[in-house]
Structures are given as C-alpha cells and as structure tokens.
N, C-alpha and C positions, 0 to 999 in steps of 0.2 A: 306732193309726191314723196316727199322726204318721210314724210308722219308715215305716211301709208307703206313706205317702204320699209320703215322703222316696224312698225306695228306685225307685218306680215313677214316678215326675217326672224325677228326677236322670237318668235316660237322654236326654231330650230337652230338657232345661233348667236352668240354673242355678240349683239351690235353695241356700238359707239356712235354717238352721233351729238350735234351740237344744237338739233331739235329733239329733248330726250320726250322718252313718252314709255311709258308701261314699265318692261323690268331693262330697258336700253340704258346704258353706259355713258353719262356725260363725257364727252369729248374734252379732254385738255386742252388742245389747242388745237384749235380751227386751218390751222393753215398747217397740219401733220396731222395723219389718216394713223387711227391704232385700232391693228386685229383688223374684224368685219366693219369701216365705216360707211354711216348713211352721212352724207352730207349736203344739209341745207345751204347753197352757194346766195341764196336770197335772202338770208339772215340777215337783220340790221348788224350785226358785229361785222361783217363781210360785205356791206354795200356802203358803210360810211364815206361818205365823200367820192364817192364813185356810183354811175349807173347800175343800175340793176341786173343782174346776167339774161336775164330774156332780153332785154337790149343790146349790153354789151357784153357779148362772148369770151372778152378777154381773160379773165380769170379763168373761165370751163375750162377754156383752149389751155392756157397754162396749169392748170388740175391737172387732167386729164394724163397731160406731160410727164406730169411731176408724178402721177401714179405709177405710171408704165415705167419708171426708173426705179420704182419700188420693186426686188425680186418679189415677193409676197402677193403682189395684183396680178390676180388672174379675170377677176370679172370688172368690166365699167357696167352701170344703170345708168341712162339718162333720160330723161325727158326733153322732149323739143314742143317748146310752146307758141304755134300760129295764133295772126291777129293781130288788129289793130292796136299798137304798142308794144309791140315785139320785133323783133332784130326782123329786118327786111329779107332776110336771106343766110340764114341758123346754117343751112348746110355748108354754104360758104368756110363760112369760119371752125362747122364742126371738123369737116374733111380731111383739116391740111395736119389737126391736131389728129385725128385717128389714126394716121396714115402713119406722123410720127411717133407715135405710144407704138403702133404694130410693128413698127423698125426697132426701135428702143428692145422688144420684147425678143423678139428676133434674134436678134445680134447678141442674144444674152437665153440664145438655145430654150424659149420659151415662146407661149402664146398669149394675148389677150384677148377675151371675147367682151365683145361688146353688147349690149342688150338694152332698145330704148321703144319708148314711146310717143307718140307724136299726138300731142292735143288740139285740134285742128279739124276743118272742114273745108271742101270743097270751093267754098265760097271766099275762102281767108285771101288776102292780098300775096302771101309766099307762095301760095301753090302747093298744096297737102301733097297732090301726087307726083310734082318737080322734089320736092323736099324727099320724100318716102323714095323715089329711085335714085336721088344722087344719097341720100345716106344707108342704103343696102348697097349700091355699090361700091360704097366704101368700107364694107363689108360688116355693117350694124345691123343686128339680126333685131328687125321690128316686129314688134308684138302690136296685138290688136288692139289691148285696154294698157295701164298702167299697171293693175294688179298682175295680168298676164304677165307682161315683163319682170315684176317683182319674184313673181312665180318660177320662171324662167332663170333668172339668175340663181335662188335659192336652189335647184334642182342641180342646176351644174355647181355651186359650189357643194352639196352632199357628194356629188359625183367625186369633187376630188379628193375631198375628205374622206370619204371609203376607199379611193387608191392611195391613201397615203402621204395624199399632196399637199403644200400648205394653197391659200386662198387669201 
C-alpha cells in the first residue's frame, strides 16, 4: 500500500517515504514525517524486535497521534488488513487513536481527514462489514480500492494547496 501510495502521489507532490520508489524523497528518519509522507509502518527498520503492525496496532495508534500533534497533517491514509494473521479486531484499536488525533486537531482550530481502505472479505474472521461501520463512524471516510483512497487523499491535499493551505 505504501509503494502504491508512493507511486500514485509522487506525480502531483513531493513525497518522502522510507519505502522510496520512482522520483520519492528517502525519508531521514522513520519515526519523524517530512513535507507529504508515505509511511511504510511494516518496514524491517520499524518491526525489529516487535510484531508487525497488522498484528499489533500499537505503533499506527501511536503514528497516527503523533501526526495529529503535527500542525502541518491534515490528511491520514491507511489501510486496514482482514485475515487470518491479522489483529483480531483493527477497529478496536484504530478508534480510540482516531478519535484522539480529531481532538488534538480540534483544540488547535483545525481538521483531520482520514481516508483508508480495508483489504478484506466477507468471509475474514474480523467481520469486513463490523470493521467498515465501526471505522466510518469514527468518521474514516472508506474508499472502495486502495488506489481509490490514494486518489482521494491526493484530491483533498490539491484542494488545500490551491486554498493556500499547508498539508
């Protein structure tokens, strides 16, 4: 999702990311977000000695945080990955971080939007459509594909970039 996001951004904006690919901006340091970043959280630099974020949430949840305290973030992308070997219950732990990043944003006279996608079927042990209504109500606007999303956030950050806005 990161490549993809990388690859489909990088035409209209300066990305950074710590998965570089095409004319994208190696990332200095992975645990600090510079300009537009794509970040790979399932990087081996980022999962040494700790689970994988499709297991364990604890890092996104704290990302996620750590973005919203950033004046500068105005969009999150994420992906939510159903299946056997995947965190039992993604919206759980996405929620309580969404909820805090949209207080953070808040309380500092701004907004965040959130835009993700969910890889997953009907059949997955989470429950694709338990997952997809507890995270639109916590007001993650879900896209159909992954590129969609990627599309989706590129749009809004033009948007605010032709009002004058940073992103």
């Amino acid at each position: 999702f990161a490549l993809q996001a990388t690859m489909l951004l990088q035409e209209a904006f300066d990305i950074h990311s710590n998965t570089t690919v095409g004319r994208s901006l190696p990332l200095r340091d992975p645990f600090k977000s510079e300009g537009h970043t794509i970040l790979d959280l399932g990087a081996e630099m980022l999962t040494r000695g700790r689970p994988h974020p499709m297991i364990d949430y604890r890092l996104r949840a704290e990302r996620i945080v750590q973005e919203a305290r950033d004046s500068a973030t105005a969009v999150l992308l994420l992906d939510v990955v159903l299946g056997f070997g995947s965190h039992p219950d993604p919206a759980a732990e996405l929620v309580p971080a969404l909820a805090t990043a949209r207080t953070i944003a808040e309380q500092n006279g701004r907004a965040i939007v959130c835009i993700g996608h969910i890889c997953g079927t009907d059949g997955d042990p989470q429950s694709l459509p338990s997952q997809a209504r507890a995270l639109a109500d916590a007001g993650m606007i879900l896209a159909e594909s992954s590129a969609q999303a990627v599309r989706l956030a590129g749009k809004i950050l033009e948007s605010i970039n032709a009002r004058g806005g940073r992103a």
